[in-house]
Every structure is written in C-alpha cells, then in structure tokens.
C-alpha positions as CSV (number, residue, x, y, z in Angstrom):
1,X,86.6,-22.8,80.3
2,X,86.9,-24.0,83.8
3,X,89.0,-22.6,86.3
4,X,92.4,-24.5,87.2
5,X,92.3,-27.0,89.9
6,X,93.4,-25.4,92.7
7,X,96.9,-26.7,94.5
8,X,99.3,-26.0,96.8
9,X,101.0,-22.4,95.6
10,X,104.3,-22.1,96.5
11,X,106.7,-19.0,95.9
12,X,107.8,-21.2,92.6
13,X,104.4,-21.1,91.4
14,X,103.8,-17.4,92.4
15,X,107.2,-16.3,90.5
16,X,105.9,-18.1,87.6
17,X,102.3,-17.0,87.2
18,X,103.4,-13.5,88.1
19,X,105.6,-13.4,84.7
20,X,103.3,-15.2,82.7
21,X,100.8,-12.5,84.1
22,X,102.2,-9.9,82.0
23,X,101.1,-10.8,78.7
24,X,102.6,-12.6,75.6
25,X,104.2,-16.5,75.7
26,X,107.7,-16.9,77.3
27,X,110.4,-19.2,76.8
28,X,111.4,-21.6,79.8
29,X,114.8,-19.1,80.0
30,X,112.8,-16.6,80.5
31,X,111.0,-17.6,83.5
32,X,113.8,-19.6,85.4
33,X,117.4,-21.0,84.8
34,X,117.7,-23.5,82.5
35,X,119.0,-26.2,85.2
36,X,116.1,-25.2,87.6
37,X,114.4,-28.5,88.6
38,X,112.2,-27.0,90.8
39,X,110.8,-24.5,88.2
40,X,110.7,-27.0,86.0
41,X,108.5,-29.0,88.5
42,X,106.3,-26.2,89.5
43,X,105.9,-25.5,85.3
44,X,104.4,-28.9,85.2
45,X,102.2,-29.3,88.1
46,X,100.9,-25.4,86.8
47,X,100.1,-27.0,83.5
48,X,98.6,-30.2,84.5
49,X,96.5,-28.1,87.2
50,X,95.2,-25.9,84.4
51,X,96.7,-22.6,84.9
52,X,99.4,-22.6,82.2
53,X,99.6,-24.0,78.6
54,X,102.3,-24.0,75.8
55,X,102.4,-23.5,71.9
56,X,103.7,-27.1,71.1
57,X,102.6,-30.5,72.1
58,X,106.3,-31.5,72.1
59,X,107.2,-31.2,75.8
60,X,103.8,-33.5,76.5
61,X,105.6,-36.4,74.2
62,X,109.4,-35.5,76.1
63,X,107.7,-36.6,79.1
64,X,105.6,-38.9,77.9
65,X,108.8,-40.6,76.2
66,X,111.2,-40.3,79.4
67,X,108.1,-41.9,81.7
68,X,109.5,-45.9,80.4
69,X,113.0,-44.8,81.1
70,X,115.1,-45.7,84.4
71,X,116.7,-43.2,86.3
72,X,119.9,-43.0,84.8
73,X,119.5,-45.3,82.0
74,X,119.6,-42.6,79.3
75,X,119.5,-43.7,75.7
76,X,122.9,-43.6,74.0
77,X,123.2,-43.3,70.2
78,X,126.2,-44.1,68.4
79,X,128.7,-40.9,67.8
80,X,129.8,-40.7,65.0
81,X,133.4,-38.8,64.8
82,X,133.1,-35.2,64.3
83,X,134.1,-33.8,60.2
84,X,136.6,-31.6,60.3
85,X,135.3,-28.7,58.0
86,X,136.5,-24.5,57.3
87,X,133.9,-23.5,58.8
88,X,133.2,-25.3,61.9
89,X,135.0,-22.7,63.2
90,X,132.1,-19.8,62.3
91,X,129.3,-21.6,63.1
92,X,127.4,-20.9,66.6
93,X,126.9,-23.2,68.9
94,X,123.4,-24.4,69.0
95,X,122.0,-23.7,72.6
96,X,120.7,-27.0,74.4
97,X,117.1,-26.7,75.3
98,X,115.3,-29.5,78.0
99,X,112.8,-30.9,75.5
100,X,110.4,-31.4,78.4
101,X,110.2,-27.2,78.8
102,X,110.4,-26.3,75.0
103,X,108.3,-23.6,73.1
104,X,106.7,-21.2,74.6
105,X,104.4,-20.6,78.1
106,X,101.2,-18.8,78.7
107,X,98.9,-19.0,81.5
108,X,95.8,-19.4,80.5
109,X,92.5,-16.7,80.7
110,X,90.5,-16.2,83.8
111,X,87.6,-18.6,83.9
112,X,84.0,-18.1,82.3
113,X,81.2,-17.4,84.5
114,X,78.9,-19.9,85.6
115,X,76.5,-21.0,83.2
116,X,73.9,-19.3,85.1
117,X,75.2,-16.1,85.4
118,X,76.3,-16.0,81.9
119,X,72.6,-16.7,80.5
120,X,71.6,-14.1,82.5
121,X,73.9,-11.6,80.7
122,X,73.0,-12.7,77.2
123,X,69.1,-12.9,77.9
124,X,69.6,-9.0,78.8
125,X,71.5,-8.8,76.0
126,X,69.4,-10.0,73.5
127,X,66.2,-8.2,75.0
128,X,68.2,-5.0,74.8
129,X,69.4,-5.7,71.3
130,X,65.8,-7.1,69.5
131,X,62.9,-5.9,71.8
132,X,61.2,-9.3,71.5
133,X,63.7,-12.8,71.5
134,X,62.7,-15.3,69.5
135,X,64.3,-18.8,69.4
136,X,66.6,-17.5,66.3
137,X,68.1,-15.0,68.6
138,X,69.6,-18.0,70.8
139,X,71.2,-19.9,67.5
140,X,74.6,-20.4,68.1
141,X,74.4,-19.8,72.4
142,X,75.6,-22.2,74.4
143,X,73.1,-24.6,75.7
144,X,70.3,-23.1,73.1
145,X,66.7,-21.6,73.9
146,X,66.3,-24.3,76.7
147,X,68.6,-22.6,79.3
148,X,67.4,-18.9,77.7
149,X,64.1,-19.9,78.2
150,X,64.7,-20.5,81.7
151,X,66.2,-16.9,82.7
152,X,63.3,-15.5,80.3
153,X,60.9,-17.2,82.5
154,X,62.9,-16.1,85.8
155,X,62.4,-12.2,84.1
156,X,59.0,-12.5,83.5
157,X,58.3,-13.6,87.1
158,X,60.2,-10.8,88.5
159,X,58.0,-8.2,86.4
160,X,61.1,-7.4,84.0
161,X,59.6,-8.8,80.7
162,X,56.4,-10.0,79.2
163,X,56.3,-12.7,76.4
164,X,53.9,-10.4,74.1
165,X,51.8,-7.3,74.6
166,X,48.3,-6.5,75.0
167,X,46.6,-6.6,71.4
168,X,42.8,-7.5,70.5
169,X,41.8,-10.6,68.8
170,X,43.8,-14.3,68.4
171,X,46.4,-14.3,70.7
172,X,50.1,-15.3,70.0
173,X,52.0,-18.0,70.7
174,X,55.1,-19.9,70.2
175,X,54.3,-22.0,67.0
176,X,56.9,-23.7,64.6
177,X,56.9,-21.8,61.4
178,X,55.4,-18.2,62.9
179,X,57.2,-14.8,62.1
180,X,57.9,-12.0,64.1
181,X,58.0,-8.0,62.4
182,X,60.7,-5.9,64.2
183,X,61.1,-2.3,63.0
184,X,64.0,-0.5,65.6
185,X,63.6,-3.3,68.0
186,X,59.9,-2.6,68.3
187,X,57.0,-5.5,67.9
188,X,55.2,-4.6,64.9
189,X,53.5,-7.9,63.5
190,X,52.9,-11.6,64.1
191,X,51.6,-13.9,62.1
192,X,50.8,-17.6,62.1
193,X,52.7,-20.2,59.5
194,X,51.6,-19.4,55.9
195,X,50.5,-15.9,57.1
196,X,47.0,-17.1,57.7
197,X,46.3,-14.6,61.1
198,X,48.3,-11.6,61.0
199,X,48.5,-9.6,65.2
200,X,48.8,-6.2,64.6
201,X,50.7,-4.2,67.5
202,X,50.7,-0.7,68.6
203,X,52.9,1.1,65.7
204,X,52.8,4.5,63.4
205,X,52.0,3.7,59.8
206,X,55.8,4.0,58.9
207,X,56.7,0.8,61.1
208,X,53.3,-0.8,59.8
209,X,54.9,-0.1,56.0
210,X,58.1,-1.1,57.0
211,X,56.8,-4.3,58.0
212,X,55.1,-5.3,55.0
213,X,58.4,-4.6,53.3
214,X,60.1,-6.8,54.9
215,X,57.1,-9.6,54.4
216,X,57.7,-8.7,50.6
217,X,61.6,-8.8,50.8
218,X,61.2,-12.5,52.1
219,X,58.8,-13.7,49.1
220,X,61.4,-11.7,46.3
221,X,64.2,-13.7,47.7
222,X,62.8,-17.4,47.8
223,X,62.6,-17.7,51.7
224,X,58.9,-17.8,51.2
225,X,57.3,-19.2,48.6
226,X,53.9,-17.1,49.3
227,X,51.6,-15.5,52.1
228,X,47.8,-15.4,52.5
229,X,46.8,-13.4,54.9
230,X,43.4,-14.0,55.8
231,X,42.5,-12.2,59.1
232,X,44.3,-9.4,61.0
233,X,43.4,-9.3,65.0
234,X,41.0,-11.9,64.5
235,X,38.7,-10.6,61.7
236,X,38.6,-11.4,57.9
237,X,41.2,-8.6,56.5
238,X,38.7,-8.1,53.5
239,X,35.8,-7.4,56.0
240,X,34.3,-3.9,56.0
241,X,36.3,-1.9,59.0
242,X,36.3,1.6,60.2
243,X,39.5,0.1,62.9
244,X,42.2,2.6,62.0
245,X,45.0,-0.3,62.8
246,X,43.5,-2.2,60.4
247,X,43.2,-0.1,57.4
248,X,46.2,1.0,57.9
249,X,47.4,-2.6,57.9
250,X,45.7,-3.2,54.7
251,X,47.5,-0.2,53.2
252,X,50.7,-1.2,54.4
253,X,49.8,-4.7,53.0
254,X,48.7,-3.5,49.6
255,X,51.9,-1.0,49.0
256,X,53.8,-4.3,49.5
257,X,52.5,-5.8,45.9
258,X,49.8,-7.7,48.3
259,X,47.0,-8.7,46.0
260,X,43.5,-9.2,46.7
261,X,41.9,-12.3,46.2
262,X,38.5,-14.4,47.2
263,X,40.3,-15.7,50.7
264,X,42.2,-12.7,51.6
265,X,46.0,-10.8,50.1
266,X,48.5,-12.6,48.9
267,X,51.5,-12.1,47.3
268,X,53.8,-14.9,45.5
C-alpha cells in the first residue's frame, strides 16, 4: 500500500487522525459535530489524500451527486401531507445524518516497506525457513523469483549464502523440471528431470532414507509418473563402489521400492 499523499496538516486534521488512531471505525458524530464544515472538509481532503477510508461507498456518490448542483439550488420533492396515525406519537425521531459523512471512518494502516527492503526480509525468511530456496519457495511473493533472485544474488556477494555446496561429480544447476531433497531444512539430494543424475550431499543415513521416501511418496501419489536414476555424483549407480555416500545412497534408494534394472533403479 502506499503511504498517503502528504498535505497541509492542520489542528482539524490532527484532531481527526488522533481519534481514528485509536482503533475501530467511527461515526462522523463521533469525531466532530454534525454541522462542522470544517471537519467535514478536513474528512475529505484526509480521505482523498489517502490517510482515511470508510465502510460504504455511499458518501463518494453524495458528493459525486451534489457536484452538478448550484449552490442553493437544492432538489425539492413533492411533500406529501403528513397521516395522522396512534402511534406517530411513539415513534422516535429518525436522526438526520449528512449523506456526504455516512458510515463509518478508519484511517488507514501504516505503509508497506519499500519493495526492496521487503525482499530483503522474505529472502532471509525463506533461507531461514528451507535451508536452500528454490523458485517454489517464491510462488505467491510479490514480484516472483525475479526480484528474490536479485537480493539472493546481493547475499551471495556479501558472503552470506552460496547457491549449492561443495559435492564431487556433475554439478547442479537451475534446470526446469529438477528436484531438490530437504530433510529439517538441510540439502540432502538433487537430481536432474526424470531422475537421470542424482548429487548426493553431506547427510547421515537417516536423512539419506528420508530422502528416498519422499522420492517414493511422489511416484505413490501420481506427481511422478517414474524415476530412473542412472548415476549418483557422476558415476553409473550400478558401478562397483567402495564410496560410503554412495552405498549408502543405493541403500536408501533400494528400501524405497527402487528396482534394479539394465540402465540403473527405478521405481513406477
């Protein structure tokens, strides 16, 4: 939201604001004397300079409907003779309202912070919160990955993040398609569209396991339709290996209902 435009305060406007600073909506009555023209004025120049608002759209068309009117030309409508009835007598009065002040008056919420400075809270956010931020973490931000991206790059430069850590083999990249293992925020696994390279990171053999589970969960529930994975850090995952990461990787892989075949484990 942006902030109101800024105009000449006066102690009208001040008086105002201060009571609409208190919290909840107010009536007109409640902020000035009905036959104030001069808060009624200063309402108006609050609202159209942003700082105020009201629950109805009805004093907007009062105003808009006197603006063709002259100065003392007021529209008269035929009266009709009052009916004498019992109960006239009983019934209140109806209190006359200005239909230009109706409903009720808020000011509005402090600004947002600049664009900027507001990316720069949500990239921290989002690194605290996930470990690793993908562009899936920025669905739904305003202005997207792009402006992330930007801040991300800003961190990187200052030494405060890395895109991805050290690991041996094919490197990883941002690639349409590619998933990214989290267990508790930590970077367990990449892997390539279709599961084709798998990156294993530094992780205990629980996180490893937990990893493949979630591979699996993705196949049982139709997000995936399969996965072949045919090399993990850069060599064939059905190659001979005495790399501890990697047979534990295959473990992990296998426990998930991965099957072997010719090109490497799949599962369906």
């Amino acid at each position: 939201m942006a902030p109101g435009t800024e105009i000449e305060f006066t102690g009208t406007h001040r008086e105002l604001l201060d009571t609409l600073g208190n919290g909840g909506a107010y009536f007109f009555r409640q902020l000035a004397p009905e036959d104030s023209a001069d808060a009624k004025r200063a309402l108006w120049e609050l609202i159209w300079a942003g700082w105020v608002t009201g629950d109805t759209f009805a004093p907007v068309r009062a105003i808009l409907g006197n603006a063709g009117r002259k100065p003392g030309g007021a529209h008269r409508q035929r009266q009709r003779p009052p009916r004498l009835s019992r109960y006239s007598v009983a019934r209140p009065q109806a209190r006359t309202v200005d239909p230009t002040v109706a409903g009720r008056w808020s000011a509005l919420p402090p600004a947002e912070p600049e664009s900027t400075v507001r990316a720069h809270f949500q990239a921290e956010l989002l690194l605290n919160r996930y470990g690793v931020v993908t562009r899936g973490a920025a669905d739904g931000l305003p202005g997207g990955f792009a402006t992330l991206y930007k801040v991300l790059t800003a961190f990187e430069e200052a030494g405060r993040c890395q895109p991805w850590p050290e690991v041996s083999g094919h490197r990883p990249g941002r690639k349409a398609g590619a998933l990214v293992a989290l267990v508790d925020g930590e970077l367990v696994w990449f892997l390539e569209r279709g599961g084709k390279s798998l990156l294993a990171f530094d992780a205990t053999p629980e996180q490893h396991r937990a990893a493949a589970g979630a591979l699996s969960d993705l196949v049982s529930a139709g997000r995936l339709q399969s996965l072949l994975i045919e090399k993990v850090n850069g060599e064939p995952v059905l190659a001979p290996t005495t790399e501890a990461d990697r047979a534990v990787v295959h473990t992990a892989l296998a426990d998930a209902g991965f099957s072997r075949t010719p090109r490497g484990l799949r599962l369906r």
